[in-house]
C-alpha positions in Angstrom: 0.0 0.0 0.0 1.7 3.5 -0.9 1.3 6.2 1.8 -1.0 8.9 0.8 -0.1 12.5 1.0 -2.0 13.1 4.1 0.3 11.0 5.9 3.4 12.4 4.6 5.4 14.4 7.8 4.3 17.8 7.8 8.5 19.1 7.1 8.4 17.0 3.9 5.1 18.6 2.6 6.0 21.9 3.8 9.6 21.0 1.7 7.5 19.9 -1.1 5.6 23.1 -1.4 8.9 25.7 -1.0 9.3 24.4 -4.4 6.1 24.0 -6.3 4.3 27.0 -4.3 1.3 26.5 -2.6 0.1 22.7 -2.7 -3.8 22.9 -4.2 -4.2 19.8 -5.7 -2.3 16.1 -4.9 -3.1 13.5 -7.7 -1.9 10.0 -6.9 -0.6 8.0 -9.2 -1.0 3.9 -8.7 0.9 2.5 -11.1 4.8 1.3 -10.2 6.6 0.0 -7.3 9.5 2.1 -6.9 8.2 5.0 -4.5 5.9 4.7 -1.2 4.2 7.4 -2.6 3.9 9.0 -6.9 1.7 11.9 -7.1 1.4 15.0 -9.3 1.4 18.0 -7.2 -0.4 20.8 -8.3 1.0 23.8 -6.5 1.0 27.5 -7.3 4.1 27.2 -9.5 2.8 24.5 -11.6 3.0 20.6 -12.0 5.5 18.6 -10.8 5.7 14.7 -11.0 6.8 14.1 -6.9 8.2 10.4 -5.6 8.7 10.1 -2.1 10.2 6.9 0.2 11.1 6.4 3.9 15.4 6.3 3.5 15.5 2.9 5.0 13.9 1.0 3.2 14.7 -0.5 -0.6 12.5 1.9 -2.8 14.8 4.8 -1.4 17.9 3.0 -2.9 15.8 3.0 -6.4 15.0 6.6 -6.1 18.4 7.2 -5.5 20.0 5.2 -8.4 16.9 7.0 -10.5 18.3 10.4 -9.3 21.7 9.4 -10.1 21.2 8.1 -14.1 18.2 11.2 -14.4 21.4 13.5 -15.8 22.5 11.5 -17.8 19.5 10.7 -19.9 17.6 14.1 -19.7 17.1 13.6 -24.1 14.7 10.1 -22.9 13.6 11.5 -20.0 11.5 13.7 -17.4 14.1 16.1 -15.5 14.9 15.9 -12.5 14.7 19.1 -10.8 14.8 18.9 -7.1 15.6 16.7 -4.4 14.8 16.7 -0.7 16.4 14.6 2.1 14.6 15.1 5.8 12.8 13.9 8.6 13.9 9.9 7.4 12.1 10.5 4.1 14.0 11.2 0.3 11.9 12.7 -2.0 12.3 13.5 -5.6 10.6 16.4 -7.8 10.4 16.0 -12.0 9.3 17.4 -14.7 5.4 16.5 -15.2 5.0 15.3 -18.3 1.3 15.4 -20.0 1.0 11.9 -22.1 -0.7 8.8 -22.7 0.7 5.3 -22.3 2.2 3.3 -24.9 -0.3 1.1 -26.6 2.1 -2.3 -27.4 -0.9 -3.9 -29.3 -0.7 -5.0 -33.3 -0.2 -2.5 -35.8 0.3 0.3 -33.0 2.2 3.2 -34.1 3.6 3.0 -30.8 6.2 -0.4 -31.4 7.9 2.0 -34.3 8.5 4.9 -31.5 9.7 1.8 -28.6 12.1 0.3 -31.3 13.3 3.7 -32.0 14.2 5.0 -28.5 15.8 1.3 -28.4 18.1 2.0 -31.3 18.7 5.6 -29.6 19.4 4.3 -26.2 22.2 2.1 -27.9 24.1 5.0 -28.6 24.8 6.5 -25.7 27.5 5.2 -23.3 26.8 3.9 -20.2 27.0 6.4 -17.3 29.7 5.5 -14.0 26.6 5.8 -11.9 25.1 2.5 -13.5 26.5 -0.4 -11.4 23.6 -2.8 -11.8 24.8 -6.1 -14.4 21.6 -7.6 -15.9 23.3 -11.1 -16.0 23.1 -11.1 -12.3 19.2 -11.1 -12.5 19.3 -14.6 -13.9 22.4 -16.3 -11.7 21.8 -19.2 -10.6 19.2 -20.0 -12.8 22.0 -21.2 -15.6 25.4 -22.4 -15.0 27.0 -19.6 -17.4 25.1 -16.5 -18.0 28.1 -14.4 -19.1 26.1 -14.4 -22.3 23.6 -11.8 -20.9 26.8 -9.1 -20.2 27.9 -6.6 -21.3 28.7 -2.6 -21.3 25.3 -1.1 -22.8 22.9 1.1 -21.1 19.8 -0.6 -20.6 16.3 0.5 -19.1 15.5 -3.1 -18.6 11.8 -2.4 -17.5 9.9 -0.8 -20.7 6.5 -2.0 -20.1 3.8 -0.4 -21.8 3.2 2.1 -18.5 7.1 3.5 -18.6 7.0 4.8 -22.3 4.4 8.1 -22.2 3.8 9.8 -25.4 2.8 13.1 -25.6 0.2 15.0 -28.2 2.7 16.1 -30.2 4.1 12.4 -30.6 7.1 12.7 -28.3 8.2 10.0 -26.4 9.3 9.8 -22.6 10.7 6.8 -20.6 10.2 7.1 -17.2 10.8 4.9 -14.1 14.7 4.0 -14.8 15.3 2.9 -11.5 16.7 -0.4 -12.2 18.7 1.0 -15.4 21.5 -1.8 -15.8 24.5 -2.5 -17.8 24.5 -5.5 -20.2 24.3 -6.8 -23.4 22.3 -5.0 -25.6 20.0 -7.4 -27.6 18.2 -7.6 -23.9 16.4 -4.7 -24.1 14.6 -6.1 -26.9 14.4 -9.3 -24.8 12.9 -7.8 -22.0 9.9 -6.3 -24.3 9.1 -9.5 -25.9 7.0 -11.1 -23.4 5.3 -7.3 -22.9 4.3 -7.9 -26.7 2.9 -11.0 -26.0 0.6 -9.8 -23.6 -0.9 -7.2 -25.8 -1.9 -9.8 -28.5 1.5 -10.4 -30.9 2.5 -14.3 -31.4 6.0 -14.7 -29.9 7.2 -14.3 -33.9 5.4 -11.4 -34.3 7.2 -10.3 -31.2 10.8 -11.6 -32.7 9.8 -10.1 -35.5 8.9 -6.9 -34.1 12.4 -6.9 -32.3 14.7 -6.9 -35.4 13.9 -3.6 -36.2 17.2 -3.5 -33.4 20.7 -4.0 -34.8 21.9 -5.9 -31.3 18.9 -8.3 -31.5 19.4 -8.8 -35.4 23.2 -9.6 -34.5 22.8 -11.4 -31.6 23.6 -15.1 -30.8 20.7 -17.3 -31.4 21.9 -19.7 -28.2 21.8 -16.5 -26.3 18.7 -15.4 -26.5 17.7 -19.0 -26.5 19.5 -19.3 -22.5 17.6 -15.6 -22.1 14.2 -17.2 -23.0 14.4 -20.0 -20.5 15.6 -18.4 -17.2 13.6 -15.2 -17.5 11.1 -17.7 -17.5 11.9 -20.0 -14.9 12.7 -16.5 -12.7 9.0 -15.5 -12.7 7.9 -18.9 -12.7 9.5 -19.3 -9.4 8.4 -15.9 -8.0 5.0 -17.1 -9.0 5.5 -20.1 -6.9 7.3 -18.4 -3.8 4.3 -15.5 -4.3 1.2 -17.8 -5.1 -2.1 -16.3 -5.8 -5.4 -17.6 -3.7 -6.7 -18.3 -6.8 -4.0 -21.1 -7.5 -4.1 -19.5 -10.5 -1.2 -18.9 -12.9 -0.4 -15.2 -13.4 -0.3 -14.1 -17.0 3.3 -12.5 -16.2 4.6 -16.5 -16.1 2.5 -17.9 -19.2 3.8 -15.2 -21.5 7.1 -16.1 -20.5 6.6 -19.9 -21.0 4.8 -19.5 -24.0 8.5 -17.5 -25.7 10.6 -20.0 -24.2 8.9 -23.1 -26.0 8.4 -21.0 -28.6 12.8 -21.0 -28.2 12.8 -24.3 -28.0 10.9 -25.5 -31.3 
């Protein structure tokens, strides 16, 4: 459950409002895990997009490795443009960006945009403050996964809900908290099963993904290993997490349903 605003200590709101003016509206926003509390703050000096997380506890650490890559990829992303650290809270202040989510579904405009920012992403060279290695995700699950390194910047988490497009058809990628470095056909990877869910066949998904040099050039066997322990990853989270339902959450079968699609 994220804390509402109400709750918030009074020196954080008060902190809050010395730099958006006086607070008249609070909008929380429900989507995400990374913050105890996302709203968009309406104050007297405008929007502002406002994170906020108790210091000892994990989601601070991804606020702060958020805070830390925000400068680095201010052409993708909402600024950052304040930070406050008080009263055992850390609290971050963007830019508020006005646009949709991505639609991920077949013959969306949207997948040309995704592959795009992809391509664009792959350009850039990954920042010091990016210590995260996206093999490490999947250790243990393999006995080698020094296929999955490498030195690329990668988002690793573009789900439909992180790429907002605005009315004038500009992208933004938001939430980079768990920005990693590794090889760079994964960022394709990690969209695949995110296709999937919205309707494409694990081909059309493939398919979809070699609009992406690094996937185009990448090593069949790789992507192959990829398949199968991102799969058995959520398929075990699934298990250690089950639902009352006994049911199988759609996050697993989307997974299994690329890896046997590997396999044939």
């Amino acid at each position: 459950m994220r804390s509402t605003w109400a709750i918030l200590p009074h020196e954080i709101r008060d902190a809050v409002a010395e730099r958006t003016g006086l607070v008249q509206e609070v909008r929380p926003v429900t989507a995400g895990t990374n913050a105890e509390l996302a709203a968009v703050v309406n104050g007297a000096a405008g929007l502002a997009f406002v994170k906020a997380a108790r210091i000892s506890g994990r989601q601070a650490r991804a606020l702060r490795r958020e805070a830390a890559i925000n400068p680095h990829v201010r052409e993708f992303a909402p600024r950052l443009h304040w930070t406050v650290e008080t009263e055992g809270w850390l609290v971050l202040g963007f830019e508020h960006v006005d646009g949709r989510h991505a639609n991920y579904a077949p013959g969306s405009p949207d997948l040309n945009t995704l592959a795009a920012f992809i391509r664009e992403l792959h350009m850039l060279a990954c920042p010091d403050v990016v210590e995260m290695r996206v093999e490490r995700r999947w250790e243990g699950l393999a006995e080698d996964v020094s296929a999955l390194a490498g030195d690329t910047l990668l988002h690793t988490d573009l789900n439909p809900r992180n790429l907002l497009i605005t009315r004038s058809g500009r992208p933004y990628v938001v939430d980079w908290a768990f920005a990693s470095r590794g090889a760079a056909w994964i960022e394709a990877g990690q969209v695949i099963p995110w296709l999937i869910h919205a309707g494409h066949s694990p081909a059309e998904a493939e398919a979809w993904a070699d609009q992406v040099p690094a996937w185009r050039l990448a090593d069949p066997a790789a992507i192959d290993l990829y398949a199968q322990v991102s799969a058995e990853r959520w398929r075990r989270h699934s298990q250690a997490n089950p639902r009352p339902s006994g049911e199988v959450p759609e996050y697993v079968t989307v997974r299994e349903r690329w890896a046997r699609h590997r396999a044939r």
